[in-house]
N, C-alpha and C positions, 0 to 999 in steps of 0.2 A: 672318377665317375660318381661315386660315392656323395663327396665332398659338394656335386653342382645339386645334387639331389637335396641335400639335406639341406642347402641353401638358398635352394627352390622353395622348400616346404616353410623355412623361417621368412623369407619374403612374401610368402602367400597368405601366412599366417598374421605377421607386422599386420597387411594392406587389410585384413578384415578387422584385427583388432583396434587398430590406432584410431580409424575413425568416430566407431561409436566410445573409444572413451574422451578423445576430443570435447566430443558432442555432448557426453556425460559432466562432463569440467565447465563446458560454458553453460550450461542451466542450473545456475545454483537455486532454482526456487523462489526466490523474487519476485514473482511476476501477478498481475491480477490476469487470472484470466475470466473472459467471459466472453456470453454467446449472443448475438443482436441480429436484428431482424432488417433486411437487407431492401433495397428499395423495389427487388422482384420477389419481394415478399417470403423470401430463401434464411433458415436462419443458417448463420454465418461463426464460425468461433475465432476469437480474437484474442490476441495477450499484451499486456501489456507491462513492460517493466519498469522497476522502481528506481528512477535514475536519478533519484535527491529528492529529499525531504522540501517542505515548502516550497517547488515548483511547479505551476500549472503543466499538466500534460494532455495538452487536444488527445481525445480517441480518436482511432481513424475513421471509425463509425460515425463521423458526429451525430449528434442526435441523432440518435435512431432510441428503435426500442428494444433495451436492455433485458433476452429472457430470466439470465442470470448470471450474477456474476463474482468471484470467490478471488476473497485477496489470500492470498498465500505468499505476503509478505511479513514483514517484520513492522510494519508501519500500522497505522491506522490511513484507509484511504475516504476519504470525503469524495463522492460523485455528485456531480454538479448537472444540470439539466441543458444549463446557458455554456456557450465558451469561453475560456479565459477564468473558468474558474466562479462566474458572475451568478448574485442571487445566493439563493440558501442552499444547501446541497440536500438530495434526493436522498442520499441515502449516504450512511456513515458504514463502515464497513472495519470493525475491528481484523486484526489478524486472525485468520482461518476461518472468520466468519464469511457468509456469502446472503445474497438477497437475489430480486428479479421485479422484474416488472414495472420498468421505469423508463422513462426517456434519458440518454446519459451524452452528454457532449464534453466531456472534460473531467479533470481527478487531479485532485491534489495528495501528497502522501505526508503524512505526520508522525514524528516519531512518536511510537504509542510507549506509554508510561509504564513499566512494569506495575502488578497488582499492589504489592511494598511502598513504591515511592508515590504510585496517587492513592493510600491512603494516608499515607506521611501528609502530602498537600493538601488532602480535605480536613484532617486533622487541622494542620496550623492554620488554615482557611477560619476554621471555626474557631480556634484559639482568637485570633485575630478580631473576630467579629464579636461575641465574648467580650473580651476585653473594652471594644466600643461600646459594645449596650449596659454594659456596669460603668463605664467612666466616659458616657457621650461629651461632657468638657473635656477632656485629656491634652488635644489640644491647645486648648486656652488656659491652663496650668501652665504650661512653661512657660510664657508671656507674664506669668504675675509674678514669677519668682527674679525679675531681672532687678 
């Protein structure tokens, strides 16, 4: 009697916990989430996940208007006004930044550059450039030495 008791309580116990940490394991935080304005004028919350870098992703919102909206990803996300990614984007949205008040039909995600390596790149950018404005021939040097 004992025995069905205790293994009543461990079955009951499983069916409560199992779900929510399920549910805990599949939101790893990735997601942009944000809020838009719905065509019965109703605002609406939406999320949207980071499913690869350099792929357009339609919002299911399409245009609409964007009250706000917060990347809480690892990426940098570019929001686009047009679909398919099309035109200049609305709004750039670094990691844990957020913005509002835009029309948004589409988002691209980009791996955003740790603080270290873009300024390494602005760095050698300017080395680079540098280098051109002191020796604008540079190119046409190796052409004389053949």
């Amino acid at each position: 009697m004992r025995l069905r008791t205790t293994a009543a309580a461990l079955a009951g116990a499983l069916a409560l916990v199992l779900p929510a940490g399920a549910q805990a394991f599949a939101d790893d935080g990735k997601v942009l989430n944000y809020v838009y304005v719905d065509q019965s004028h109703a605002e609406k919350n939406a999320q949207l996940r980071d499913t690869g870098a350099d792929k357009c992703h339609a919002l299911p919102s399409a245009s609409s208007e964007v009250v706000e909206a917060v990347n809480e990803t690892d990426s940098v996300a570019l929001i686009f006004a047009e679909a398919e990614c099309g035109g200049e984007p609305v709004a750039t949205l670094q990691p844990g930044e957020k913005a509002g008040d835009f029309h948004a039909a589409s988002v691209v995600f980009q791996k955003a550059h740790k603080p270290e390596q873009q300024q390494a790149d602005q760095q050698e950018q300017q080395g680079r450039q540098e280098m051109q404005n002191e020796h604008p021939d540079a190119s046409d040097s190796v052409d004389d030495f053949r």
